[in-house]
Each structure stands twice: as structure tokens, then as C-alpha cells.
C-alpha positions in Angstrom: -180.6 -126.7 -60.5 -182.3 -130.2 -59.1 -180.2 -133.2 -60.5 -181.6 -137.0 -60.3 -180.9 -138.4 -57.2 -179.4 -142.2 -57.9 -180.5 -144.8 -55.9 -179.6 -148.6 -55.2 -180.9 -150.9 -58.3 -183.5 -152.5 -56.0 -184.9 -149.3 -54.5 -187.8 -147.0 -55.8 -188.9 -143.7 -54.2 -192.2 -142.5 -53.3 -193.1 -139.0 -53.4 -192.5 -138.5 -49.8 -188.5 -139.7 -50.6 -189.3 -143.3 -48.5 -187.4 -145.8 -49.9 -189.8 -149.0 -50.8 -188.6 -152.4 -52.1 -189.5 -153.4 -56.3 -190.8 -156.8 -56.7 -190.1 -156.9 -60.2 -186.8 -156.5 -62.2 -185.0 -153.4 -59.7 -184.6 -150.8 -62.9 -183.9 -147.1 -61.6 -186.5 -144.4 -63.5 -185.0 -141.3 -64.3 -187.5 -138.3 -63.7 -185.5 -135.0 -65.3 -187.9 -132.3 -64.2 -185.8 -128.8 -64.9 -182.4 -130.8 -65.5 -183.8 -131.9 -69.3 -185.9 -128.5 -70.7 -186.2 -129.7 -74.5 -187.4 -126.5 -75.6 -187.8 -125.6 -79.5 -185.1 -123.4 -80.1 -184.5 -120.5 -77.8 -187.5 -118.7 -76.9 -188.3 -120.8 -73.3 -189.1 -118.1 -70.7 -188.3 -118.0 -67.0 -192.7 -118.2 -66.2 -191.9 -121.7 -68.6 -189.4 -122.8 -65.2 -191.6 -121.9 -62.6 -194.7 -123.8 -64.4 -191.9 -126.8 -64.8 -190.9 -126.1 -61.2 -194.6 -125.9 -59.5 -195.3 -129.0 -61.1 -192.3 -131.1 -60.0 -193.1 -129.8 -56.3 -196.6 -131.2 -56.7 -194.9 -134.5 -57.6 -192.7 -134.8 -54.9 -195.2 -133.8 -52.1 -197.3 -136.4 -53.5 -200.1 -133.9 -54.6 -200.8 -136.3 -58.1 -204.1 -134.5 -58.8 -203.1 -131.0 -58.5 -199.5 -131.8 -60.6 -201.7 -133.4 -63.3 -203.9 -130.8 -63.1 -201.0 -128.3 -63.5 -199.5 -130.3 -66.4 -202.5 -130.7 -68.5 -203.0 -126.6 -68.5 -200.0 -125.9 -69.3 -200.0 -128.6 -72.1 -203.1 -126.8 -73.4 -201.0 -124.4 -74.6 -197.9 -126.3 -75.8 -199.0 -129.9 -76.3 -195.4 -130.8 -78.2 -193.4 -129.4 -75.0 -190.9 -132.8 -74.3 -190.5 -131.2 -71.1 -193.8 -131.2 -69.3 -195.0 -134.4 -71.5 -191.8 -136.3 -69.8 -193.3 -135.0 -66.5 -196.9 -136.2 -66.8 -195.9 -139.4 -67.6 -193.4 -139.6 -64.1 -197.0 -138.3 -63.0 -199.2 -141.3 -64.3 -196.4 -143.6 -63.8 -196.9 -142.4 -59.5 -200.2 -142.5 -59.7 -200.4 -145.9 -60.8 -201.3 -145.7 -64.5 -198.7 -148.0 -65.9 -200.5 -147.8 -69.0 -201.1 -144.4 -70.1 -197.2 -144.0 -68.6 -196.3 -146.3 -71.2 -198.3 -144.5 -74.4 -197.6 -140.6 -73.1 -193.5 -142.1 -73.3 -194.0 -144.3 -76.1 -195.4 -140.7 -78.4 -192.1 -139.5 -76.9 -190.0 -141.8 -78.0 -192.0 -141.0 -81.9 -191.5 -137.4 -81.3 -188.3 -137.0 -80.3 -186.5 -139.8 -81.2 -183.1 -138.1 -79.9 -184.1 -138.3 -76.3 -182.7 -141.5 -74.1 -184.9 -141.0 -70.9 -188.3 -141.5 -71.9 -186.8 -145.1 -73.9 -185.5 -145.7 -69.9 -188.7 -145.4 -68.3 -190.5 -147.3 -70.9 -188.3 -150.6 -69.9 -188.9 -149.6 -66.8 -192.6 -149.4 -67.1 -192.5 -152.3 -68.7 -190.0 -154.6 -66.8 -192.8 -153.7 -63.7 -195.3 -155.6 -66.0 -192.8 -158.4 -66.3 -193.1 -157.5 -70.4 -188.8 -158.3 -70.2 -188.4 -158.5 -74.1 -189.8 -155.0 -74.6 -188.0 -153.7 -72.0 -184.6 -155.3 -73.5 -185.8 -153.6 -77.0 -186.3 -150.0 -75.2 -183.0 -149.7 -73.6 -181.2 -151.2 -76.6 -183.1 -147.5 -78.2 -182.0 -145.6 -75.1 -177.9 -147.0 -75.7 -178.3 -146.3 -79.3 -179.4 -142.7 -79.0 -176.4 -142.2 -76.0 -174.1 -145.1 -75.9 -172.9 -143.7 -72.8 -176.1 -143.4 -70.7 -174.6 -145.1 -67.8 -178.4 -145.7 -66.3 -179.8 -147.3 -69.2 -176.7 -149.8 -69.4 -176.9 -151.0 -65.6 -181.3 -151.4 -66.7 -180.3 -153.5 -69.5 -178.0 -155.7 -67.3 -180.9 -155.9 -65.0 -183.3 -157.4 -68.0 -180.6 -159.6 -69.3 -180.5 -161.3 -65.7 -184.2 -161.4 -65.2 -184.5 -163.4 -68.9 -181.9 -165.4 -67.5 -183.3 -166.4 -64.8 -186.7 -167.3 -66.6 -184.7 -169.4 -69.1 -183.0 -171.2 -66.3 -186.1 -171.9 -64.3 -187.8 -173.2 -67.8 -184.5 -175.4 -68.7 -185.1 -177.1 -65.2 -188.8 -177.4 -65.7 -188.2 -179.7 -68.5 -185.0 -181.2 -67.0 -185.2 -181.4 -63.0 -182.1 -183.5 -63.8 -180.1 -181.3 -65.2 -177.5 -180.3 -61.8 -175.6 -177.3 -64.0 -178.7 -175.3 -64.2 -179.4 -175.1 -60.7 -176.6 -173.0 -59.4 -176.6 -170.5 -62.3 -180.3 -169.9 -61.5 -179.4 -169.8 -57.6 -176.6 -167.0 -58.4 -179.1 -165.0 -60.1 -181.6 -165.1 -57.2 -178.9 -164.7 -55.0 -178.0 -161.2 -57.3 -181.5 -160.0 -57.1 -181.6 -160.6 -53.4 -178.3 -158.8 -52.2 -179.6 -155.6 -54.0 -182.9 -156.0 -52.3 -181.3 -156.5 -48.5 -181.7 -153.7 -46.1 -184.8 -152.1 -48.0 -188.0 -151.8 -45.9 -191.3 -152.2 -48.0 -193.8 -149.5 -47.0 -197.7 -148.9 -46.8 -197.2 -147.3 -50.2 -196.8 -150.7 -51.8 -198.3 -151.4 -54.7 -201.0 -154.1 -54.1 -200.8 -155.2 -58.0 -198.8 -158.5 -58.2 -196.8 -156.7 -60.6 -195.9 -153.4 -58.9 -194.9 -150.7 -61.3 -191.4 -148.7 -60.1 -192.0 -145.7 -58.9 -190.1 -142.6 -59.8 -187.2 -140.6 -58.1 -187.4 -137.2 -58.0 -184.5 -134.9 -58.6 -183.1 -133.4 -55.9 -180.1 -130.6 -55.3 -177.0 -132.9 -55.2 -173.7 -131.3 -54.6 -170.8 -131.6 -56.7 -168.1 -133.8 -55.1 -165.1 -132.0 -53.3 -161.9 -131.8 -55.6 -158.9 -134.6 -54.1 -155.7 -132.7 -53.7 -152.6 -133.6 -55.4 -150.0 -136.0 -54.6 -147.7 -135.4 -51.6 -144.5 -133.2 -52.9 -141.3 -133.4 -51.3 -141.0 -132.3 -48.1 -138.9 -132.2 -44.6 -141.2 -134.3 -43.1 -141.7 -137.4 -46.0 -144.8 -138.8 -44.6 -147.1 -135.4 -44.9 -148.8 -134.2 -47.4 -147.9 -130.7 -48.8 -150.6 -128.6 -49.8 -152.4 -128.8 -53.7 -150.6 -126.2 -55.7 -151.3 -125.0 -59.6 -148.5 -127.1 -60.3 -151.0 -130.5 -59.7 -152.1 -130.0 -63.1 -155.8 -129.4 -62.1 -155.9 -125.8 -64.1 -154.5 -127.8 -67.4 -157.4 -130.7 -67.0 -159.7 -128.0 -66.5 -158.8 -126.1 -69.7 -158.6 -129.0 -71.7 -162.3 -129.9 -70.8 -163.3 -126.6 -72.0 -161.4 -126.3 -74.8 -163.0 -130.0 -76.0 -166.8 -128.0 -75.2 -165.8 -125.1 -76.9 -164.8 -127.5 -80.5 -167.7 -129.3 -80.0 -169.9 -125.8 -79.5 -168.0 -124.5 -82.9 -168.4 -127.9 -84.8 -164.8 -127.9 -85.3 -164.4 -131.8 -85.9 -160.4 -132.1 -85.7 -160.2 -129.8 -82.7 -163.5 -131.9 -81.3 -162.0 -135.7 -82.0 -158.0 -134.6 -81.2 -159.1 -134.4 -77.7 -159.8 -138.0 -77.5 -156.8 -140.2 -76.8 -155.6 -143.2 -79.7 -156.5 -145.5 -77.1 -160.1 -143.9 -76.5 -162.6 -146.5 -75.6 -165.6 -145.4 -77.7 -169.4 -146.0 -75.4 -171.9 -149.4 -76.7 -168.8 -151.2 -78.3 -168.1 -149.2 -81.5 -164.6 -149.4 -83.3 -163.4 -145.9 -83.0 -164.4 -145.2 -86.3 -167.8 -145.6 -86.5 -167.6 -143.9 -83.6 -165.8 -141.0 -85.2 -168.4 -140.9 -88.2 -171.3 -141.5 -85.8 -170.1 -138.4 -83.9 -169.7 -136.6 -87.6 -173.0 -137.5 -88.3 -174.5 -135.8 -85.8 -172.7 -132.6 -85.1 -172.0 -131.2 -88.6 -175.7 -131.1 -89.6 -176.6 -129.3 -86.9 -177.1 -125.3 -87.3 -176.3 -124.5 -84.3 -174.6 -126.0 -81.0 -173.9 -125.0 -77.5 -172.1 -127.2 -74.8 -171.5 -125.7 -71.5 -169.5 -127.1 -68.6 -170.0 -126.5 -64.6 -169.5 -127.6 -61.6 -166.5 -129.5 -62.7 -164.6 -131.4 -60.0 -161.2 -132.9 -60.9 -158.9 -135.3 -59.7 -155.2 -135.9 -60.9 -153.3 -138.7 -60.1 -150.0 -138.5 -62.0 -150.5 -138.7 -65.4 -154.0 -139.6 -64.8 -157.3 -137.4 -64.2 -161.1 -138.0 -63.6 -163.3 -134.8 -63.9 -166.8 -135.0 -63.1 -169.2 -132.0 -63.7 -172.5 -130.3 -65.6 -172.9 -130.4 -69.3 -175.1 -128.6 -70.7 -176.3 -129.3 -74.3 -178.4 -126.9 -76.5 -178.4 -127.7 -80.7 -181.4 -126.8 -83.0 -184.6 -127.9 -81.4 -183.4 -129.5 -78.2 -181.7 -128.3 -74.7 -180.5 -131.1 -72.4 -178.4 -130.8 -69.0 -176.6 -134.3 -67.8 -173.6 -134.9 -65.3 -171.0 -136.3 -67.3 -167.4 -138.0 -66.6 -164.4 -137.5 -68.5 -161.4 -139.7 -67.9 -157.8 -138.2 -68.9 -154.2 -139.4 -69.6 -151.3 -136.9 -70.1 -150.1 -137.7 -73.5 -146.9 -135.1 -73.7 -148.0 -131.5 -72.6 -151.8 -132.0 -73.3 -154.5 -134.0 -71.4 -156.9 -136.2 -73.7 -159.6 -138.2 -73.2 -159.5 -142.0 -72.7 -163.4 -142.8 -71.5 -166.7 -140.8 -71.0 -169.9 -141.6 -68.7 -173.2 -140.0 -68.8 -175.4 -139.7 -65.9 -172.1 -141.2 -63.4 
């Protein structure tokens, strides 16, 4: 399965993978290709993939024309599919059509409110146009749908620095005097700049004053390697013995799946009693809003379906990190993300302190 690559904040990719430098604020778009299939219900077929596949190669050989071509047939046929709609807007938004980007994620946003990514590349869409309210107003949408969409988050910091900076340069436009705004706009700048350092522009760049980011495509990432456990007593004190069962890797592991398979039966005790008193809920909620925000939106639901994969742990005493694949199907949406679940050993059982999506 392809996966987003990430990038640095100040770097957008090309359809060629080259690296070029954003002149406006550095937001990261998210293109999900296969990783987020939204299909209603659960009669997507394989020939759906390969159409969802052939386009995505179009897109990242930089063959606009024929992926739009392929899109728009296929769209013929299923004009509410999220999946390929998502994709012809990464489409416009590479072929330098900022605008019909913005309305193809915009009736996105309308139609499937639930979805995260398509808020995400609005701001982006519209941070390239320097439009820095509206892109605040779309990732504030993207948090609220996932508070712990760890892309949209870093976006919004982004935004927030960028109105910064033109409040600052406006404060000294009508007070040159004024020597405490100087150096807050200078450490701005000086942000902006470090994230840009070291990243070559190309001949693909944009000749528009304001550029509009360009989109990375997803590409196979591996799942990082498991760390071993600490050292265990040994003759020789300063090696290292070998990672055993006894690490507590296996019970992480099981209590990760037993948490999916609550959620996947709607079992709200068993769901919420693996989170840990001290849990810190995602977007600043107490943890009970938190808990009847989470109520709120599994109980309805007729059916749910969270699978877990690739998972890669690490224990460190009585604390564990596990990263890996989730893969979320309910009634009218199916949505793959890597996720990260932090862990304390509370007595015999591993709960969860603080979750990440897209880390």
C-alpha cells in the first residue's frame, strides 16, 4: 500500500519527486491516493484499485492530461466517489489550477464533511494565494473533524506565523519607532528562512508571484525497525543481552488490538478503559468532552471496522510508543492513516496516555 511521504515544511514535490522551494506560507499537501478509498459501504472492487492506481501513476510521472483524462471517465460513472474526486483535485492543484483545486475540495469538504484531508489542502491551496484567514478557518475544520491530524496542526502553526508576521510588519508601518516589534518580526523571518535552507528551486517553479504548493505523492514507506529491550543482567554489565518476550513487546501489542477490537464492537467501556486517567485528549478538550465527543461518534454508527498493521513497538520500562497502520471502515466511509499510540504500564495492563495521526 503507498503511504504519504512527509516532507520538510518548506518543501513541495513535483511529480518527478524533485524537491522545489514554496514562496508562500511552507504548508505540506497530503495526496492519499489508495491510502484513503472512501467507498459507500462495501461493494469497492479490485478493477476500482487499479483505476485509483493507474491514475495516481499518471500523477506522479507527470502525465496531467492523461490522469485527468483517466479521472474524469471514471467519474462519469461514479461522480460522488471521494476517492478519485480527492485525486483530480491533487490533479488541478499540479497542473496549476489553484482555482478549480479549491472548488473540486471545497464540494468535498460539503459532501463529506467527516473527511480532514481535503479541509488540508484547501488552506493549502489557499495559503499559496496568500488568502491566510481562510486558510486558518480550513484547518481549524480539518482539527475539528480529527483533533489529532498531526499535519493539519503543524499547517495551522504555519498560518498563525505568517499572520504574525503581517501584523508585525503593519504595527511597524505605522510605528517605525516602535524597537519591540522589530525583533519578533525578525524571528519570524528568521523561522521561515531556516525551513527553507538547503532547498534548490527548480525549472518547475511556478512563475505566478504567488506559487501554489504542489503536491507529494505517496510513496511505499517502510514501517520503522522495532528497538530492542533494555539490557538484562549479564556477566559482562556493559552488553546488551538479546530482546526476549519478557520486554513486554507481545503485551503492548495485544493491548493495541484489544483497544481496535472495542472500538470495532462499539464497546464504549472496554474502548475508553484503554486510555490512561492522565490521557491527554487531541485539540485541547477536557477529557470529558472528549469522552462524549468519542460517544458521539461511535455508538450511531451501524457498523465499524478498525484494523491494525504494521505495528512497530518500543518499550522503555514502564513506557511504550507503537507506531503502525489503522485502518478505519464505518457506514459509508473507509480510511487507512499511520497512527501513534503512547503507553504507560498502569499495574499488569498497558493504557494509553497520547495518540497522533499521520506521525
Amino acid at each position: 500500500m503507498n503511504h504519504p511521504k512527509t516532507f520538510s515544511s518548506s518543501q513541495s514535490v513535483t511529480p518527478s519527486g524533485k524537491a522545489r522551494r514554496s514562496l508562500a506560507a511552507p504548508l505540506r499537501m497530503v495526496a492519499l491516493s489508495i491510502a484513503v478509498s472512501a467507498a459507500m459501504g462495501a461493494t469497492m472492487a479490485w478493477a476500482q484499485s487499479d483505476d485509483y492506481a493507474e491514475v495516481n501513476r499518471l500523477l506522479r510521472a507527470g502525465q496531467l492530461a492523461d490522469a485527468m483524462g483517466k479521472a474524469d471517465q471514471y467519474l462519469a460513472g461514479k461522480p460522488r466517489d471521494p476517492q478519485m474526486r480527492f485525486l483530480k483535485g491533487v490533479i488541478q492543484t499540479e497542473s496549476g489550477k489553484p482555482t478549480d483545486a479549491i472548488a473540486t475540495f471545497s464540494k468535498l469538504t460539503e459532501d463529506f464533511p467527516e473527511l480532514p484531508e481535503p479541509y488540508n489542502n484547501l488552506a493549502v491551496l489557499y495559503a499559496g494565494q496568500s488568502q491566510f484567514d481562510k486558510a486558518r478557518a480550513a484547518l481549524e475544520m480539518a482539527i475539528r473533524t480529527n483533533p489529532s491530524y498531526a499535519t493539519a496542526h503543524e499547517n495551522l502553526g504555519d498560518v498563525y506565523a505568517k499572520l504574525a508576521s503581517q501584523a508585525y510588519s503593519k504595527a511597524l508601518q505605522l510605528d517605525a519607532g516602535n524597537a519591540a516589534v522589530a525583533p519578533k518580526l525578525s524571528l519570524i523571518r528568521n523561522l521561515f528562512a531556516a525551513d527553507a535552507k538547503g532547498v534548490k528551486p527548480t525549472s518547475a517553479a511556478p512563475a505566478a508571484a504567488a506559487p501554489v504548493a504542489a503536491v507529494k505523492p505517496p510513496v511505499t514507506t517502510a514501517a520503522p525497525a522495532t528497538a530492542t529491550a533494555a539490557p538484562t543482567p549479564a556477566p559482562a554489565p556493559a552488553a546488551p543481552a538479546p530482546a526476549t518476550a519478557n520486554n513486554g513487546q507481545g503485551d503492548v501489542e495485544a493491548a493495541v488490538h484489544a483497544w481496535a477490537k472495542a472500538w470495532s464492537n462499539k464497546n464504549m467501556s472496554g474502548y475508553l478503559g484503554a486510555y490512561a486517567s492522565n490521557f491527554t485528549p487531541p485539540g485541547g478538550q477536557t477529557r470529558k468532552d472528549w469522552e462524549a465527543d468519542r460517544k458521539a461518534r461511535i455508538v450511531p454508527r451501524n457498523k465499524i471496522d478498525v484494523g491494525v498493521s504494521d505495528l512497530a513497538v518500543t518499550v522503555n520500562g514502564d513506557r511504550a510508543s507503537v507506531r503502525f497502520r489503522q485502518a478505519y471502515a464505518s457506514d459509508s466511509i473507509s480510511v487507512s492513516s499511520r497512527k501513534t499510540l503512547d503507553l504507560v504500564k498502569s499495574g499488569n495492563r498497558w493504557l494509553i496516555v497520547r495518540e497522533s495521526t499521520g506521525s
